[in-house]
N, C-alpha and C positions, 0 to 999 in steps of 0.2 A: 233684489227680487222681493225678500219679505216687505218693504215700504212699498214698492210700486204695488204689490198684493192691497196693503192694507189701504193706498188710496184709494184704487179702484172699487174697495169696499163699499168707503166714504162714498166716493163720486155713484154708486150704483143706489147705495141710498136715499141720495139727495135726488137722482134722476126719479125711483120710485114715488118718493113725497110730492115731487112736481108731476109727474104722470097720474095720480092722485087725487090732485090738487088739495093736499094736506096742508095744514098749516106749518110752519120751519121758519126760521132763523135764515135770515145767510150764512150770516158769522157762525163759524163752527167752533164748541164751544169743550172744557176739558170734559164735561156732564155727558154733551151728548159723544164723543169720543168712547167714555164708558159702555153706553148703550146701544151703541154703536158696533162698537169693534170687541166689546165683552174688559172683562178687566186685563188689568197691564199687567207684565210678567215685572214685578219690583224686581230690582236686584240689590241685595244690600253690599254696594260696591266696596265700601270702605267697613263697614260695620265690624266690631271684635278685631279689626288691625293693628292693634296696637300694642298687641303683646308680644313678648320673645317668642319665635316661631313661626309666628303667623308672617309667609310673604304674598306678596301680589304677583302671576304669571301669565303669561300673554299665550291663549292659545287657538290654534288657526280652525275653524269649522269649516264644513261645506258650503256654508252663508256667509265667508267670511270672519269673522273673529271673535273673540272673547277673550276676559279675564276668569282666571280662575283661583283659587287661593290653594296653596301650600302649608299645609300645618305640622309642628314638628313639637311633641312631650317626650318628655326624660322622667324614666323609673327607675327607681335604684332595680339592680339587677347584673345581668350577668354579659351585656353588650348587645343583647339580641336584638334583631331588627325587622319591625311588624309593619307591614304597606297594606294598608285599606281605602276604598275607595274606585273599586270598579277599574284598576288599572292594568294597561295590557305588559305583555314581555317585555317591550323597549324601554316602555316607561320605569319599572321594576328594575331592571338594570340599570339604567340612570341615577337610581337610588342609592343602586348598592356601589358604582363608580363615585356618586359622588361623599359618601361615606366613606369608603376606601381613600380617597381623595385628601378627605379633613384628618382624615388618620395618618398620614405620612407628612403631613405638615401640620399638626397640633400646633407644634411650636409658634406658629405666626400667627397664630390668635391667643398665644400663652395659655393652653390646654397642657396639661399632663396626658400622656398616652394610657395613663391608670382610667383613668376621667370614661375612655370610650371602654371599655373592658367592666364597668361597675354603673353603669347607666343600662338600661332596655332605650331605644329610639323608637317612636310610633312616631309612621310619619301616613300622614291622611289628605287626601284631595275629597274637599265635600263633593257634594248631586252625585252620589254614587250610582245613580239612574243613567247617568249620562258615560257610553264607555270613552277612556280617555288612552290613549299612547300616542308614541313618540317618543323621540330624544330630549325633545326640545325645551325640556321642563329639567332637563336637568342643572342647571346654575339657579333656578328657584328652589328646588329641591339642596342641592349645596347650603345656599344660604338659611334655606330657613331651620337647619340642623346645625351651623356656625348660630344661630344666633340664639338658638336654644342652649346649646351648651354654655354661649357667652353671655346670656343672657340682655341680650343688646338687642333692640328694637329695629326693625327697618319699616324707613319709612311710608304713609300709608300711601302716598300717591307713589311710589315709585314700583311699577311694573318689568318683567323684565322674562326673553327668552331666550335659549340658546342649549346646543349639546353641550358637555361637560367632558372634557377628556378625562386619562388619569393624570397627566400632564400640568391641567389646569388651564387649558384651554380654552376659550368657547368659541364654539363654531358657529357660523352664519344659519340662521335657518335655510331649510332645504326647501 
């Protein structure tokens, strides 16, 4: 819907210039795009990806979809765990399943169980303007708390959704 929106922009402009008899281009060009349709919403898809914490998450809009990013820092501290970011009850639970999660199997990422006890977890989803739930963030949320602690990078093009059990699961999106 938004593309067929922004053609008919196009095509209503170009019909104005010719009812007109302005002078144009046929060729439509990136300039007149700009001036056009006003500026692009940049997204900086990959940008800051490539540090421990930082994952890439796939999530579903009313327009179809989006990526969204997953951030996760370690403070020394007492284990506590901070969620910012405009996010609803499902999503917040997801958090804390998928924490409970890494916590019962430390061992398979060679964690000490001391490690979650002596760390704080901030874990943040940026555009806090924008409200965010659901489950389905939870296996992005998982990892990108695995990869803070293990300090292991995931990589930048690889996106991913799904529920998290406490099992270790991940469920199909709904």
């Amino acid at each position: 819907r938004g593309l067929d929106k922004q053609l008919a922009k196009l095509a209503r402009h170009r019909a104005k210039q010719v009812a007109l008899e302005e002078n144009y281009e046929v060729k439509v060009t990136a300039d007149d795009l700009v001036s056009i349709l006003g500026a692009g919403r940049e997204r900086t898809k990959y940008d800051n990806n490539n540090v421990p914490g930082v994952v890439t998450g796939l999530a579903w809009t009313s327009v179809g979809g989006d990526i969204l990013f997953i951030e996760s820092s370690l403070t020394n501290g007492k284990g506590k765990l901070t969620l910012t970011g405009n996010l609803g009850d499902v999503m917040k639970e997801s958090a804390v399943i998928a924490l409970e999660f890494l916590k019962a199997h430390s061992d398979w990422l060679g964690l000490k169980q001391e490690q979650f006890d002596e760390k704080n977890i901030h874990i943040h989803v940026p555009e806090g303007a924008t409200p965010k739930d659901g489950p389905s963030a939870g296996i992005t949320m998982l990892t990108s708390i695995a990869s803070s602690f293990t300090g292991r990078k995931v990589k930048k093009q690889l996106a991913m959704t799904g529920e998290i059990t406490l099992r270790g699961e991940v469920l199909p999106v709904g």
